[in-house]
C-alpha positions in Angstrom: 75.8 201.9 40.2 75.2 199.6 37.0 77.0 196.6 37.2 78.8 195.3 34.1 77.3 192.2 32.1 81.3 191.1 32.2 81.3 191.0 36.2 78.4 188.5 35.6 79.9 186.3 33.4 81.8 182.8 34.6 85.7 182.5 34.2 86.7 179.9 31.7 87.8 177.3 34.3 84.0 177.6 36.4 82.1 177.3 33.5 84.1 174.4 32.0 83.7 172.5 35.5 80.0 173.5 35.7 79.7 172.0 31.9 81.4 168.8 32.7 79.1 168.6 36.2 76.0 168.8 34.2 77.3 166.6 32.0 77.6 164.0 34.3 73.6 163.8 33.9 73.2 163.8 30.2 73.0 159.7 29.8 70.2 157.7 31.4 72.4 155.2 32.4 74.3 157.6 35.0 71.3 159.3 35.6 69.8 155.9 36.8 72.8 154.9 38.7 72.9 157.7 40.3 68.9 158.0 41.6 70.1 154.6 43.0 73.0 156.4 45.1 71.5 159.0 46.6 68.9 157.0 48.2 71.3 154.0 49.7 74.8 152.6 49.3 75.5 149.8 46.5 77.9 147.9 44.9 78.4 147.2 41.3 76.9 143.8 41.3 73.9 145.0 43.4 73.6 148.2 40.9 73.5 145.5 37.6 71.3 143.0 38.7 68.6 145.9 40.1 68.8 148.4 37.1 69.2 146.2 34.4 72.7 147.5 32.7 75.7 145.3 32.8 78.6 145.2 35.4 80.8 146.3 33.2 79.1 149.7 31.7 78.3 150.0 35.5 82.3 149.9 36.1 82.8 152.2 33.1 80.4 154.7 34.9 81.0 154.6 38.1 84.6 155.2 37.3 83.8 158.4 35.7 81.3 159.5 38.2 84.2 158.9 40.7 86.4 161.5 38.7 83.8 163.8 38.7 84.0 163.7 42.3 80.0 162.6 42.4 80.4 159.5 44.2 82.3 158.3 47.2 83.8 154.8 47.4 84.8 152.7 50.6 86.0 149.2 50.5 85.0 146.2 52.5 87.0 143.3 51.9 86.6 142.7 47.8 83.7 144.6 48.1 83.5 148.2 47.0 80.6 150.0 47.5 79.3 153.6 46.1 77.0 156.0 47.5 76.4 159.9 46.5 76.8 161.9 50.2 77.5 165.6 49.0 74.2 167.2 50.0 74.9 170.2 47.3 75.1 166.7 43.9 72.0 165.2 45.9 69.9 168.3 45.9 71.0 169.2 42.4 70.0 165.5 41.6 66.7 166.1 43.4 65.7 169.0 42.4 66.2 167.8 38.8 63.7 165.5 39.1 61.5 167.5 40.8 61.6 170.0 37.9 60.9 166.9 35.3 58.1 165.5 37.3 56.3 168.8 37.5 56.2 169.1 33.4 54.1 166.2 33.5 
């Protein structure tokens, strides 16, 4: 039975969401950020002073990477500190890179 290229195709709603995921890697800055997070838990301040970028644009980041549902937050005291811990954004993440290195 041939299947229909329509079957194949993504409903509006998936492929907006998968757009907006893979959009979450299209600046340097997040993509920095989040090489960070996926390796070890941080906090803003600790973030800034290790890649360079100001605590505020780190803020403004992490706050959208939060709404993407990339990274996870805990508090402790006036601390808060992010870290990346779905295996399915870390492997994305990973193999990403992997893909990059290998065109060099």
């Amino acid at each position: 039975m041939k299947m229909d290229i329509k079957d194949l195709v993504l409903d509006e709603h998936t492929a907006a969401h998968v757009a907006e995921l893979f959009r979450a890697f299209s600046d340097t800055s997040r993509v920095q950020i989040l090489s960070v997070l996926v390796q070890s838990e941080q906090n803003v301040g600790g973030l800034a002073q290790n890649l360079g970028i100001s605590e505020s644009a780190i803020s403004h980041h992490l706050r959208w990477l939060r709404q993407m549902r990339l990274v996870k937050s805990r508090r402790q005291g006036k601390e808060v500190y992010y870290l990346v811990d779905d295996p399915h954004i870390i492997a994305l993440f990973q193999q990403g890179v992997d893909h990059v290195q290998k065109e060099r």
